[in-house]
N, C-alpha and C positions, 0 to 999 in steps of 0.2 A: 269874118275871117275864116280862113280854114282849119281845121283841126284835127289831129288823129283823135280816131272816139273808138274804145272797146266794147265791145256792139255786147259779148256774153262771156261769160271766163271761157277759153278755152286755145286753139290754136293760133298762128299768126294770122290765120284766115278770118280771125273775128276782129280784126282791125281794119275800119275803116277812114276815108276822108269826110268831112264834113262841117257844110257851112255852121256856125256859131255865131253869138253874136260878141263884137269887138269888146273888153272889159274896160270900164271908168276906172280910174286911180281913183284912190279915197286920200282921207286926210293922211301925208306925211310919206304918199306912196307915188311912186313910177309907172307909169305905163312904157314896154320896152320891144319895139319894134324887132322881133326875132328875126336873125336870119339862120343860125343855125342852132342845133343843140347836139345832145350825142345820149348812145343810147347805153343802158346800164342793165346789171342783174334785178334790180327793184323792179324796171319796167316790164322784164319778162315775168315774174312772181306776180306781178299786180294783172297782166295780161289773162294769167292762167285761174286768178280770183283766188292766191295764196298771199297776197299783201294790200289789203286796200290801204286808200290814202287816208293821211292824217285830215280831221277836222279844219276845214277851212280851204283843202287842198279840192279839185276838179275831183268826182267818183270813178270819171269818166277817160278821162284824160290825159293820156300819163307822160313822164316825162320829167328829172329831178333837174335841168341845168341848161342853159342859157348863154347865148352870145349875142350882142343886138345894141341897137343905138335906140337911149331915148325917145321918147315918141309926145309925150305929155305929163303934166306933172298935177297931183292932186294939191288940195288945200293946203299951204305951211310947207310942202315941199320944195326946198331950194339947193340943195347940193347939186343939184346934178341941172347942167342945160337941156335943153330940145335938141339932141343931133351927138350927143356925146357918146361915146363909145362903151359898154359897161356887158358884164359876164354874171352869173353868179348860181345860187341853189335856188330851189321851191321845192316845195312838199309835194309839188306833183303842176299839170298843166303847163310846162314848155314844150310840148310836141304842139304848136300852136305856132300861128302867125304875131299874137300876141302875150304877153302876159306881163301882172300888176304884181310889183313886189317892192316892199318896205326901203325906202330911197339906201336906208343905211345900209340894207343887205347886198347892194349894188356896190359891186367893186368894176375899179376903172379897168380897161384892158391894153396894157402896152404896147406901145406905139409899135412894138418890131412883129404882133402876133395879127394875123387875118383870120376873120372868122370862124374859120374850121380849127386853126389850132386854137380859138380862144374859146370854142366851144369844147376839147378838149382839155379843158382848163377847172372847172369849177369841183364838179363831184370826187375825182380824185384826188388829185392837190390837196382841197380843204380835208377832204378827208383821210390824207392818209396824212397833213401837216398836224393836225390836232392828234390823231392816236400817235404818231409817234413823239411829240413833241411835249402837248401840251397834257400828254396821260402818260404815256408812257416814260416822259423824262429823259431822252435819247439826249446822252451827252459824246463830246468827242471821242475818241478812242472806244470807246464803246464797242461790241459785238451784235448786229442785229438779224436775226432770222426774218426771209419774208417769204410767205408764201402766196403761189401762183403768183409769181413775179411779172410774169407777161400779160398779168390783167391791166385795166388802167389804175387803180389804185397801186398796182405792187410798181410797173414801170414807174409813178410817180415816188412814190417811197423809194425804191433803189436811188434814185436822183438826188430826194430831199438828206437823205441819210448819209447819201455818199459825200454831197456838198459840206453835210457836217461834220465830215472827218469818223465816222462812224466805219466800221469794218463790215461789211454788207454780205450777205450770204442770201441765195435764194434758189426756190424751188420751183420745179414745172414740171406734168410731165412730157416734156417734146423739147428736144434736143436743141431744134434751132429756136425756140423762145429763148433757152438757157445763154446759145452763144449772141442773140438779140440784145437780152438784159446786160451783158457784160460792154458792148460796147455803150450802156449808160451808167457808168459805174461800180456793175455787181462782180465782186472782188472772186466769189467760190461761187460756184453755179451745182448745184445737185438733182436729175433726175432722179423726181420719187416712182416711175415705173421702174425700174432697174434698179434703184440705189436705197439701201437702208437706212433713212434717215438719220436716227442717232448712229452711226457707225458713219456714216461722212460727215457729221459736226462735229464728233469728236477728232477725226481726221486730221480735219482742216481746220479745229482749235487748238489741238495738239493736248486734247480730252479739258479742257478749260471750261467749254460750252460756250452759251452766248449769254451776253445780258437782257437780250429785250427779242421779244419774238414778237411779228405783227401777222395773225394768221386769219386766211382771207379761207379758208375752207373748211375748218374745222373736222368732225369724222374721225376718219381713225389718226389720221394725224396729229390731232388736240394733243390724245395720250402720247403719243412721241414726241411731240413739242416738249409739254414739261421734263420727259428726261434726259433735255440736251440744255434745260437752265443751269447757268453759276447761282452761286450761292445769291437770294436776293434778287434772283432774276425778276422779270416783268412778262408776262404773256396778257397780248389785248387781242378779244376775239372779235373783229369784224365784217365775218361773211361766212355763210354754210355753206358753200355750196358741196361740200364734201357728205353730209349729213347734219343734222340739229343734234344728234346722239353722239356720246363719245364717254368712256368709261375714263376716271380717275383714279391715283394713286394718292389717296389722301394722307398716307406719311411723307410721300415723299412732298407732299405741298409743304407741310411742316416743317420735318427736317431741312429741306433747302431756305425756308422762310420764303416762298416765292406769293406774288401778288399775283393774280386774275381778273382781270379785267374786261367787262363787255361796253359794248357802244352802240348806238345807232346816232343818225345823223338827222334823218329825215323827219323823225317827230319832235324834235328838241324844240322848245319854246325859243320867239322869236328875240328874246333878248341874250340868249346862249345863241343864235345864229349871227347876230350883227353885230357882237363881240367876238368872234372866230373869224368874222370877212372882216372886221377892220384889222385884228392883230394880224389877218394874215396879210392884207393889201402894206402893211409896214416890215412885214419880215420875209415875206416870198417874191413879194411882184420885182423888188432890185433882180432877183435871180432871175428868171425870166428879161427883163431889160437886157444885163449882162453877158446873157447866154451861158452860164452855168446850167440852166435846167431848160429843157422845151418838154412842150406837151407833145404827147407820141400818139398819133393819127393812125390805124389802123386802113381804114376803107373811108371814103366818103360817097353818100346816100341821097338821093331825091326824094323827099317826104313818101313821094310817089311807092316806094321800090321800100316801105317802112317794112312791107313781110318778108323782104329777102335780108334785111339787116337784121331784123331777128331769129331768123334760121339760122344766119351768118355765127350768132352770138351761141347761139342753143348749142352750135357742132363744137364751141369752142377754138373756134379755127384765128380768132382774132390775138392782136400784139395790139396791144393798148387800147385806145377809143375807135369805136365805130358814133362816127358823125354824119349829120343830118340834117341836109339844107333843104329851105323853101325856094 
């Protein structure tokens, strides 16, 4: 099969294509004919030899998410047919023609979504369904901050949040992601190049704050996040790309009583993954069916053209998923 293989940490120019040999499903597991995936901040971190893969996952190989029909099934695996349609996460190795993943971690892919959006489907969604949902506690009415909204995690959240009757506020800095995100929902749009964060949430909460902040950058934003929580707020940190560093006001953690929260997704044990893909295959996929939420497509990629999609990612020039067919 063919495969994108990261030859040494360093630039896009150290990825290349190459033959592999096809992987056996083991007991209980899917073999799943890829035809596309899409591509993520993990994959560039892991490019540059800043995130290797979890144990068990390709060294080599990267790539956290998947869209693809059945292909073969290992011993005691029966949920799924030979030819069925199915999406979902890995630890790493779906930049591949193939890849073998736990029959349960496979979620089906709706009958209204083609390849490209349902490979825009897995790594966002699941993850931005779980921090705000099942960590963070997003109830209706609710207030929620999101930043870098026009990433694919935030496009996703805007969507999941708005669908739940949630008052949605989000950040970028570039002008047209902000007016992008609004037509999926996002109620207050604020560019953090020009706009002072806490001074337009309180704005546009009419000094209230928010309840739940989902921050995808951390840096110097962290510390401005906390002082735009209500009392009892929720902030869940899942993604630096702003920096790993960020100074806190530890009274005001206190005094507000506010919760902090980190995540990752990608090293979680496989029985915390195939409980997150079935509660969501019962509480997301209706919404997708019905078309309340789609998956937001960026660009679409020829495995071929795998170093122009990561420049593409690096300039930050993309509006949700950059995906990538064989």
């Amino acid at each position: 099969m063919k495969a994108i293989v990261i030859t040494r940490p360093g630039g896009p120019e150290v990825l290349v294509q190459e033959e592999r040999p096809v992987p056996e499903p083991g007991p209980g597991e899917v073999r799943v004919r890829v035809h596309a995936s899409a591509l993520n901040r993990a994959d560039i971190l892991q490019r540059r030899g800043d995130y290797p893969a979890p144990p068990g996952a390709p060294a080599d190989v990267p790539g956290l998410e998947y869209a693809g029909e059945v292909d073969a099934a290992g011993e005691g695996a029966g949920l799924w047919a030979v030819g069925n349609r199915v999406m979902g996460i890995v630890g790493g190795g779906a930049h591949a023609e193939y890849v073998v993943v736990h029959e349960r971690e496979a979620i089906r892919i709706p009958q209204n979504l083609g390849w490209n959006e349902a490979a825009a489907v897995p790594e966002a969604f699941l993850t931005a369904y779980d921090a705000l949902f099942r960590q963070l506690d997003l109830k209706m009415g609710e207030r929620v901050l999101i930043h870098a909204v026009g990433s694919g995690v935030g496009t996703a959240a805007v969507q999941l949040a708005h669908a739940a009757g949630a008052l949605t506020i989000g950040t970028s800095r570039t002008a047209e992601k902000l007016k992008r995100a609004a037509e999926l929902g996002m109620e207050v749009g604020i560019d953090t190049s020009s706009e002072d964060l806490a001074e337009a949430v309180n704005q546009a909460t009419y000094g209230s704050g928010v309840h739940a902040v989902l921050d995808l950058v951390g840096g110097k934003l962290f510390e401005a996040s906390l002082r735009v929580l209500a009392l009892r707020g929720r902030l869940i940190v899942v993604g630096t790309t702003g920096g790993a560093q960020a100074e806190m006001d530890l009274g005001l953690l206190l005094r507000r009583r506010l919760q902090l929260i980190g995540t990752v997704l990608r090293s979680r044990p496989l029985e915390e993954k195939i409980a997150l893909a079935r509660e969501f295959s019962r509480s997301v996929l209706p919404l997708f069916s019905n078309g309340r939420i789609r998956p937001v497509v960026d660009t679409v990629h020829p495995f071929s053209e795998i170093r122009a999609a990561h420049e593409r990612m690096e300039r930050n020039e993309s509006f949700g998923k950059i995906v990538l067919t064989w």
